[in-house]
Every structure is written in structure tokens, then in C-alpha cells.
C-alpha positions in Angstrom: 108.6 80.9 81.0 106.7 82.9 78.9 105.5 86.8 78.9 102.4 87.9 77.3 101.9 91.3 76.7 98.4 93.6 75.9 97.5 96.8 76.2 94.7 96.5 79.4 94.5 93.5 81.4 91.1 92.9 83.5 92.3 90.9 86.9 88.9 89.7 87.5 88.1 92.4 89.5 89.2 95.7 88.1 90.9 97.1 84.5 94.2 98.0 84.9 95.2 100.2 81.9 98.4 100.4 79.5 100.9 98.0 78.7 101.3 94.7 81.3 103.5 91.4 80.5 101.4 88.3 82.6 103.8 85.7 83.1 103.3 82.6 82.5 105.2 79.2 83.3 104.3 75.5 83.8 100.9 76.4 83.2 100.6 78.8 86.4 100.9 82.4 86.6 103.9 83.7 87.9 106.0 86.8 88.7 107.2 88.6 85.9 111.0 88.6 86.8 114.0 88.3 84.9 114.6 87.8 81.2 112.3 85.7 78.9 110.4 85.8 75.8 107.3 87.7 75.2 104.4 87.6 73.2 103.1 90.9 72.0 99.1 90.1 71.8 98.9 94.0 70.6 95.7 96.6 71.4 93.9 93.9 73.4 91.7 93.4 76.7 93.8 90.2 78.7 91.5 88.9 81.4 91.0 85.1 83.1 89.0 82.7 81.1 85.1 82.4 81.7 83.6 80.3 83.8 80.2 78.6 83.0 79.0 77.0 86.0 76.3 75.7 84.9 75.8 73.7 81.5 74.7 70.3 79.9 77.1 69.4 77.3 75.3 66.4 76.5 72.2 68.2 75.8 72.0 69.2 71.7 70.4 72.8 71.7 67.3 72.4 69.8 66.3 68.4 70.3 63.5 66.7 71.9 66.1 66.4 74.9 64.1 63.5 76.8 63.8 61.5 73.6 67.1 62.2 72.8 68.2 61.1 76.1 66.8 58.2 75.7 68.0 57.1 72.3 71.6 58.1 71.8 74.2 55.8 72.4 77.2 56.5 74.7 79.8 56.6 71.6 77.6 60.1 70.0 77.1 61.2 73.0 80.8 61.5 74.0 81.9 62.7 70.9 78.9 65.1 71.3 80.0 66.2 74.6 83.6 66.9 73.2 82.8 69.3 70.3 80.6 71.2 72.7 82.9 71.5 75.3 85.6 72.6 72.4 83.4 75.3 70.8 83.1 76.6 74.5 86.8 77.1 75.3 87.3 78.7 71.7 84.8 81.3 72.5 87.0 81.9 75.7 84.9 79.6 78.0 88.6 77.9 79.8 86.0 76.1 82.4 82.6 74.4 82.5 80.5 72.8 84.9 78.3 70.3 83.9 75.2 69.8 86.2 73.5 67.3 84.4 74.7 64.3 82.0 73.7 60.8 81.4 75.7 57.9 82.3 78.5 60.1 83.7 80.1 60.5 80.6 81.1 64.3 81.6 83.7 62.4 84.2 84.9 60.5 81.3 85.3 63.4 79.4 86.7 65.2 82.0 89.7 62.9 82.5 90.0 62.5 78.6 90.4 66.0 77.7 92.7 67.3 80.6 94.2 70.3 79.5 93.5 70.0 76.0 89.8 70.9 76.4 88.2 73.7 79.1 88.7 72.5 82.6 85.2 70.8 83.3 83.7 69.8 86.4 80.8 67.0 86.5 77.9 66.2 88.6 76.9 63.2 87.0 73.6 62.3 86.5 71.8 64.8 88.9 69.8 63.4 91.8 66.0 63.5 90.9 62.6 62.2 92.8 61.6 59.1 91.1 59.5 60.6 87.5 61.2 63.8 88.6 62.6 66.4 86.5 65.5 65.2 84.3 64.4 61.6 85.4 65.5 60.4 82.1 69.2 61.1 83.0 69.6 58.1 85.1 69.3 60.1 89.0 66.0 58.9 90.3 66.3 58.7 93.7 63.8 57.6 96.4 64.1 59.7 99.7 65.2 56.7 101.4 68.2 56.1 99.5 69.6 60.0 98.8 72.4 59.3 101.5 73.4 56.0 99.6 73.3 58.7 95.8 75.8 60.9 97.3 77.9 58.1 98.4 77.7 56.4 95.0 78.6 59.4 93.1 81.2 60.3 95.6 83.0 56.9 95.1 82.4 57.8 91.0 84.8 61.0 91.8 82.0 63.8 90.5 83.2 67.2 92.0 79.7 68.3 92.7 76.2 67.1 93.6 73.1 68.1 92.2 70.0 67.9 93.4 66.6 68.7 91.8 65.3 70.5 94.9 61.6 71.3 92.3 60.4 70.3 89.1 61.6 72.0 85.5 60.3 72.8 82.1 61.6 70.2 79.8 60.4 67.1 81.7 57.2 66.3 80.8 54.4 66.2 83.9 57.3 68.2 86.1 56.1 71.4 87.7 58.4 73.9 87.9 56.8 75.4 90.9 56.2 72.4 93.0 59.3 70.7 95.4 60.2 67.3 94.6 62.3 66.9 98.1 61.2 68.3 101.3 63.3 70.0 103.7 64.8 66.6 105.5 65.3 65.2 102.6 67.5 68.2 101.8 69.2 68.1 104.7 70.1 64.6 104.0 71.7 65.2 100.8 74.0 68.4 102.2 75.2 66.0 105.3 75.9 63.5 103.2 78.2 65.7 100.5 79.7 68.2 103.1 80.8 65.3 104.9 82.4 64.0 101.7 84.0 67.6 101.0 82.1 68.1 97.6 79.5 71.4 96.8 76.2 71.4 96.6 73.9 73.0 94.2 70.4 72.6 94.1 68.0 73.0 91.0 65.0 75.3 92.1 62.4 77.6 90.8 59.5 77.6 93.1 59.4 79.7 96.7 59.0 76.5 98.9 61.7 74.8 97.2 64.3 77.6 97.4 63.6 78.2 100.6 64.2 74.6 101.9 67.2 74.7 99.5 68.6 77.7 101.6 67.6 76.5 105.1 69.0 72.9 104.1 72.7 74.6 103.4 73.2 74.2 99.8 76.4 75.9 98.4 74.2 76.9 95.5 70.8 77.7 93.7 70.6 77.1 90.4 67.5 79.8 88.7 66.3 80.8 91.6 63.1 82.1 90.2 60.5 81.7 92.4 58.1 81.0 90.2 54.5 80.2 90.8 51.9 78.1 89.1 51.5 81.3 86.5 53.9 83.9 87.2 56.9 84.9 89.7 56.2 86.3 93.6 59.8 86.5 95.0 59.8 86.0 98.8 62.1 89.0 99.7 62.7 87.1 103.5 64.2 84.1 101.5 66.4 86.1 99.7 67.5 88.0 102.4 68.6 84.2 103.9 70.3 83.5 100.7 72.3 87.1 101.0 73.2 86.4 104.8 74.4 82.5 104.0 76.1 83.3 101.2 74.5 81.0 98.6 75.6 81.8 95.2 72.5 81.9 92.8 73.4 80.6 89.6 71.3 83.4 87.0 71.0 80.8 83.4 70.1 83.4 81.6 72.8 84.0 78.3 71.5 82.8 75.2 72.7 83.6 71.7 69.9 85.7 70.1 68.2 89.2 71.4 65.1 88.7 69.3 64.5 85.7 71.8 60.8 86.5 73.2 60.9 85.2 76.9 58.0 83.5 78.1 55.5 85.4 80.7 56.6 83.6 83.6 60.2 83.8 82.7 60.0 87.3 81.8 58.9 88.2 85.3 61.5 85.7 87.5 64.1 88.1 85.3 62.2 91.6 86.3 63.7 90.1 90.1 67.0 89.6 89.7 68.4 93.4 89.8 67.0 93.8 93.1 68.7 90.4 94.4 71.4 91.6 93.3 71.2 95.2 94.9 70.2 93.2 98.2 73.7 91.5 98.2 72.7 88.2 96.6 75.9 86.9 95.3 74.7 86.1 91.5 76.7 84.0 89.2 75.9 84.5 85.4 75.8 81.4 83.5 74.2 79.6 80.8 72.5 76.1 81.4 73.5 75.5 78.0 71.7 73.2 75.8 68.8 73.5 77.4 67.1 75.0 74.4 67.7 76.3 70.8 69.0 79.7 72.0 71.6 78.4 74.2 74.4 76.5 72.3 77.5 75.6 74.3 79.4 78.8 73.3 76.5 81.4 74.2 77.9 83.4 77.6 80.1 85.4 75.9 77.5 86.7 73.4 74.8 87.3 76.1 76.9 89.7 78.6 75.5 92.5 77.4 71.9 91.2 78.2 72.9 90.3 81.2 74.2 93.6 82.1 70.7 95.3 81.5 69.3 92.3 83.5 71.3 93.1 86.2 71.6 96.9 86.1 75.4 96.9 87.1 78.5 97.6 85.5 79.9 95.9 82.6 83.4 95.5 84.8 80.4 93.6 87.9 79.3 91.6 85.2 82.7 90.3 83.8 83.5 89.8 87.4 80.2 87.6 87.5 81.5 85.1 84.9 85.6 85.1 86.2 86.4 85.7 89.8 82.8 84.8 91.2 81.8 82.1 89.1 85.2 80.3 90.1 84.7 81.2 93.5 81.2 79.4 93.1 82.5 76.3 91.7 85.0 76.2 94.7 87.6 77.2 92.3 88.4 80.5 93.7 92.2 79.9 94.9 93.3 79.1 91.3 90.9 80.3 88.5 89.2 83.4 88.3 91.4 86.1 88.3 94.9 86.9 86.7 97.6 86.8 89.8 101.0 84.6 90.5 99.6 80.9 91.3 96.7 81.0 89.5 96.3 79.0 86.4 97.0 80.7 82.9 93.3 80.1 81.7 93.3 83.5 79.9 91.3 85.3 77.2 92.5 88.1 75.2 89.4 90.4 73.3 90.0 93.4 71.0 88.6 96.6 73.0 87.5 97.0 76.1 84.5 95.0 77.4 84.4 97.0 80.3 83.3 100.0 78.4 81.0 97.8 76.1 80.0 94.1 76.8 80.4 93.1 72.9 84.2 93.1 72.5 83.5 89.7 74.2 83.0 88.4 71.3 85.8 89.8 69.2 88.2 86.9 70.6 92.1 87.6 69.7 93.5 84.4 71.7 92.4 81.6 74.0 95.1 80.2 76.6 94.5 76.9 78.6 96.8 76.2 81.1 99.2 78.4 79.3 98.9 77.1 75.8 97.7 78.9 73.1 93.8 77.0 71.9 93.9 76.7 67.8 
């Protein structure tokens, strides 16, 4: 057993001030009893690891993703994966889920890394209508085989499903606005993964897509933006649905750079999001990194304080978003999230206080995955 010792700690909730020894043994959290050694981390914030629930590591920010899809041979791609998923947990990202890879190399990676890289949870190739969006990732799926998709990628041992619920931006002839599945269809795919015990989150922008999303019982919505064929019109009853099911809406909106100049439609899906959250809508910051030049694999930390004005809440709601809530999102809630006996010692340690200002996220003093100090 070891003790390690700061000067605030953040318990995924609330700051608890002056000096605190976490204890930490077999890679668990544990009461601080007895004698044992301890690690004096000095004037710094200790709180759980970040959680980025939703990411691409195979995506390389920047490319022509469909081309590059298309081209890149499982042997880059891997070692692709890894050095994203590595600059993640050095920036204090401990876990990643990964809602979107080809050939379900982010299982392979998964199992490879263990707890030498950031805990990382995998969809797999994401269930798409045939020429749908992120058809190129291998998830085309005719509505009379969805039931047979979840069964295929609950024998491959993904620990969530995704499901292109409408179309996105980077496939070409996709619609953001427009549904690919339909509300049975939906349905088909929650039966089928509830039965199996596994999440599910659905990709969706437009109105008619969320809404089936919500009425379908997804676990998630990734975006959530209800856009339309030129701007954003939120429907106000659908979100009121998402606040009374408890669907978590996965927010991507961190990216590295604040000169970044948001596109129209974009720009108004965002001007929603503060009253969702007002409303009760349980929102989940996160990146969808890789999706563009603006969002490499390390970018949450750097975009909290964006997100904060995004959100109009506290800096201490916000750094709740991306621990305790984002855990509890991924179904993770009972062991990552928050700094208590049992939970694992995925920890981060900042200079300052980042619950007085948002940047000292980025001032990293140590990483800790499962308890061992990240080089």
C-alpha cells in the first residue's frame, strides 16, 4: 500500500481543501489506515482521471478520414490507435471510449494495453444504414439484419453498441439532419443489446432522429443537436423526454484551439445546450476526437474552460461532467469516477485549483493508472 498526499483533492463531486493522503493498494483505493509509505505530490489539485466517452482513436485529426479509412492497413492503424490512446492518458485522460473503429482493432487494443494504457472501451465498427454515415468503417447494416449486428458484436466482446440513429458531416452524401433508422428499427437494436446486458448509444443530430433515439430506450445520445437542413430548432418536448429517462447526452464539443470559428449550424446546436442542461439534461462533456484537425486525442483537458462558458455552470459541474458522470455514462460508475475506497486509482494530480479556473487542467503534475505512476 501506498499513500499519496496533495494539498486539495476533488472527489468527483466536490473540493475538499488542505492536506489528504488517498490510499492506494492493488490498484484500488482503499482506507487510509495504518502505517505505510507516502508520496508527497506537494501544492497540487488530486482528483479521478478523465473520462472521454466518446472518441475515435483510429481517426488521424486532420486526414481525409473516409480515404484514410479505406487505405491504411491494420498494422498503422494499431500502432496509430496506441500512440493516440497514450497521448490521452498523459494528458490525464485514465479512460476512453471508442465509438467508432475499423475492423475492431480498439478490442484488440483494448486487451493489448491493459493497464499499461487508459482503460478503453470499444464499440467496434458502429452499426450504420447501408451508404450510411461512417459506412466506410465496416457497420453497414440492412434493417433486416440489426438484431443479427448486435449479436455478432456481442459474441466479438465490444462493451457498447453504436448505432447511427441520422446521418454526419464527414461522410460524403450523409445528412446530418435526416434518420437513417426509424423508430422499430431502433427498438430492435436496444432489445437486442439490453438483452445482452451491454449500453447503448446512439449517434444523432436531427429532431426526428433523437426523438426516436429517446422513445427507442437508448442509454445515450451522442451530439444531440437537433439540427435542421440549415440551422438548429431544439424540440424542447424531446428534451424534456431525454431529462425524465435519464439519457445522458454526450456534448463533443472540446477541441484544442479557441480561435476555432464554428460553423453556422454548429454554432447554434451549441447556443442550446445551457438550457438542456438547466432543464436537467444529464450532459456528458467529451470530445469525439479525431474527428477533425482541432480535436487530437489529448484535447478535453484543454477545452474545459470552453465548455464551462458553453454550459454556464461551475467549473467544479464541469469537472464533475468529465469524472463522476462521464463514468456513470459509460456504465462505469461503481468503480471510476470519483476518489473513494473501492474505486480504481485512475488519478490525476494538476498544479492549482481547476475548480477556481478551468486551465490548471492542463498544468499536469502526475498521471496514475491503476495505481501506477504514467512516464
Amino acid at each position: 500500500m501506498i499513500g499519496l498526499r496533495c494539498a486539495r483533492l476533488f472527489d468527483g463531486d466536490v473540493l475538499h481543501h488542505g492536506p489528504t493522503t488517498v490510499a492506494v493498494d492493488g490498484g484500488r483505493i482503499v482506507p487510509a489506515a495504518g502505517d505505510f509509505p507516502v508520496v508527497d505530490l506537494g501544492d497540487v489539485t488530486l482528483m479521478p482521471g478523465l473520462v472521454d466517452s466518446h472518441v475515435h482513436l483510429a481517426f488521424e485529426p486532420g486526414s481525409d478520414i473516409p480515404a484514410d479509412m479505406a487505405s491504411a492497413s491494420r498494422e498503422v492503424l494499431l500502432e496509430r490507435m496506441r500512440r493516440h490512446a497514450l497521448q490521452a492518458l498523459r494528458a490525464g485522460v485514465t479512460t476512453l471510449r471508442d465509438l467508432g473503429d475499423r475492423d475492431y482493432l480498439a478490442l484488440e487494443l483494448r486487451d493489448a494495453l491493459g493497464a499499461d494504457g487508459p482503460e478503453i472501451l470499444a464499440a467496434g465498427p458502429p452499426i450504420t444504414s447501408p451508404g450510411g454515415h461512417c459506412w466506410f468503417l465496416g457497420g453497414e447494416t440492412p434493417p433486416d439484419r440489426l438484431a443479427h449486428a448486435v449479436a455478432d458484436r456481442v459474441a466479438r466482446g465490444v462493451d457498447v453498441i453504436k448505432v447511427m440513429a441520422t446521418g454526419g458531416g464527414i461522410t460524403p452524401g450523409s445528412a446530418p439532419h435526416e434518420s437513417q433508422y426509424g423508430l422499430p428499427e431502433l427498438r430492435v437494436v436496444v432489445g437486442a443489446a439490453h438483452a445482452a446486458g451491454l449500453r447503448v448509444t446512439a449517434h444523432a443530430h436531427g429532431g426526428a432522429g433523437i426523438r426516436d433515439a429517446v422513445a427507442a430506450g437508448v442509454d445515450g445520445i451522442e451530439h444531440c443537436t437537433f439540427l435542421t437542413d440549415g440551422g438548429a430548432d431544439p424540440d424542447w418536448s424531446t428534451v424534456e423526454a431525454i431529462v425524465v429517462a435519464g439519457v445522458y447526452v454526450g456534448v463533443t464539443a472540446a477541441r484544442m484551439s479557441s480561435g476555432y470559428v464554428l460553423p453556422p449550424h454548429i454554432a447554434a446546436a451549441r447556443a442550446n445546450f445551457a438550457r438542456m442542461q438547466a432543464l436537467g439534461a444529464r450532459l456528458v462533456f467529451c470530445s469525439d476526437a479525431g474527428i477533425i484537425a482541432d480535436k487530437p486525442h489529448h484535447c478535453l483537458p484543454y477545452a474545459l474552460p470552453d465548455i464551462q462558458d458553453l454550459a454556464q455552470v461551475s467549473a467544479a459541474a464541469v469537472l464533475t461532467s468529465v469524472t463522476r458522470l462521464a463514468a456513470e455514462s459509460c456504465g462505469l460508475g461503481r468503480r471510476k469516477g470519483r476518489i473513494a475506497p473501492g474505486y480504481d486509482a485512475d488519478l490525476l494530480a494538476v498544479h492549482g485549483d481547476p475548480t477556481q479556473d478551468l486551465t490548471a487542467m492542463t498544468d499536469v503534475a502526475a498521471v496514475y493508472r491503476a495505481g501506477n505512476l504514467v512516464t
